[in-house]
C-alpha positions in Angstrom: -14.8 -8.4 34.8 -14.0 -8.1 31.4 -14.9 -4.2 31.0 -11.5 -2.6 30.2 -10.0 -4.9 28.3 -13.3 -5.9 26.1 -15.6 -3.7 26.1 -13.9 -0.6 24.4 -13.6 1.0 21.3 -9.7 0.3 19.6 -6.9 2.5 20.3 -3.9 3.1 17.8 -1.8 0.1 19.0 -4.8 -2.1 18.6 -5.4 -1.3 15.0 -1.7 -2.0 14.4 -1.7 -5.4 15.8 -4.4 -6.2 13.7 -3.3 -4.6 10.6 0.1 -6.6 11.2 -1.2 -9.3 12.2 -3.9 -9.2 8.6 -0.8 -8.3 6.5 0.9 -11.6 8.1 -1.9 -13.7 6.8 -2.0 -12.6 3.5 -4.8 -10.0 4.2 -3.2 -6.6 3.9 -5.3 -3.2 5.4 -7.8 -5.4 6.9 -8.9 -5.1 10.6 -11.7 -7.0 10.9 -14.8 -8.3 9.4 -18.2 -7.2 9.4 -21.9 -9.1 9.1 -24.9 -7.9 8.9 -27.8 -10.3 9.9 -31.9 -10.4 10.3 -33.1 -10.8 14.2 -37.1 -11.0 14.6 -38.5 -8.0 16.3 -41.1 -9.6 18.3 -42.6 -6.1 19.7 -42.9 -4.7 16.4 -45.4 -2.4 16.2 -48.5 -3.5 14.2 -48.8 -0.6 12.3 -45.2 -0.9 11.2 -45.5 -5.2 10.3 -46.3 -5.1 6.6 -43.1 -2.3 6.1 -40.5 -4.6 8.1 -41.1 -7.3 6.7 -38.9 -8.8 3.8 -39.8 -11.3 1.0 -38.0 -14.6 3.1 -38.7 -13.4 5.9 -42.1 -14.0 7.5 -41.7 -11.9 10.4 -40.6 -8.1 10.5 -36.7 -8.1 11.3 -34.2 -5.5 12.4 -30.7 -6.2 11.4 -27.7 -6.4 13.4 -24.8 -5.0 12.1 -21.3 -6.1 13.9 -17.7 -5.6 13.2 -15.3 -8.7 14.6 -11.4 -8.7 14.6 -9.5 -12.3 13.8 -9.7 -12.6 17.9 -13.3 -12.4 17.7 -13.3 -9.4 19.6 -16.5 -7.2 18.9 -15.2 -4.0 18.2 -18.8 -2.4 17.1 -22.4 -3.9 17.1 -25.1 -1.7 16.3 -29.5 -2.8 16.0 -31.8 -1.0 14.6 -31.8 -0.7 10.6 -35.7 -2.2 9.8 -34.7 -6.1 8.0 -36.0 -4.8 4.3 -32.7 -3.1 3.8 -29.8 -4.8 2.3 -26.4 -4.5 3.2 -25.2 -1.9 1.2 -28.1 0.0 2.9 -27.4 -1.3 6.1 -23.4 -0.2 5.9 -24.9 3.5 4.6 -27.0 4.0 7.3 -24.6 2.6 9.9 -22.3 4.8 12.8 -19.3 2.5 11.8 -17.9 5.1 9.5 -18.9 7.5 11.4 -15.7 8.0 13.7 -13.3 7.7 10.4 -15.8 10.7 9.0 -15.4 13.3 11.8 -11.3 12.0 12.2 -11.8 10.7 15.9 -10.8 7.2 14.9 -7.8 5.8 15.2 -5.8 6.3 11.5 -5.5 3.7 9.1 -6.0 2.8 5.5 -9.1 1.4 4.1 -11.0 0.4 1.0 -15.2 1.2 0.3 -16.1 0.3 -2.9 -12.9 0.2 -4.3 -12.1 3.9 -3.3 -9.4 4.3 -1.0 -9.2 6.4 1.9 -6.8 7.2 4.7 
């Protein structure tokens, strides 16, 4: 039901209206906002237990990493980094970038680190 209007990657016009819309509210060049947060992994294999886990966390994790617009629209979600990474790691290792890397993304302006890239 929701397929073509929801479940999709953004297109040009979409990362305008939410660059317009940020620069509105007082956040200029941002499109969205993204979390990165610990989900057990019940079938974790036993071999692989004392490796996932992570000094709060009592059982081994993977991490979700997700990328949410103003609208709440999920614009990229992504399991699978093991939960003793942090989120600099996590961000590293994840495809979000990827797109903007190999210039397939829709263009826009954006700050890593405090290094600007277009």
């Amino acid at each position: 039901m929701f397929r073509e209007e929801y479940l999709r990657k953004p297109i040009q016009t979409d990362v305008d209206c939410l660059l317009a819309v940020a620069d509105a509210r007082d956040f200029p060049g941002m499109l969205g906002s993204m979390h990165c947060m610990h989900w057990e992994w019940k079938n974790c294999p036993k071999s692989w237990k004392g490796t996932i886990s992570k000094g709060i966390y009592i059982v081994p994790t993977i991490i979700l990493d997700a990328v949410a617009s103003y609208e709440l629209w999920i614009w990229h979600a992504v399991f699978g980094c093991p939960g003793i990474l942090n989120d600099l790691n996590v961000l590293d290792r994840s495809p979000v970038f990827q797109e903007l890397y190999e210039d397939w993304a829709p263009k826009c302006e954006y700050v890593v680190n405090g290094r600007k890239y277009i």
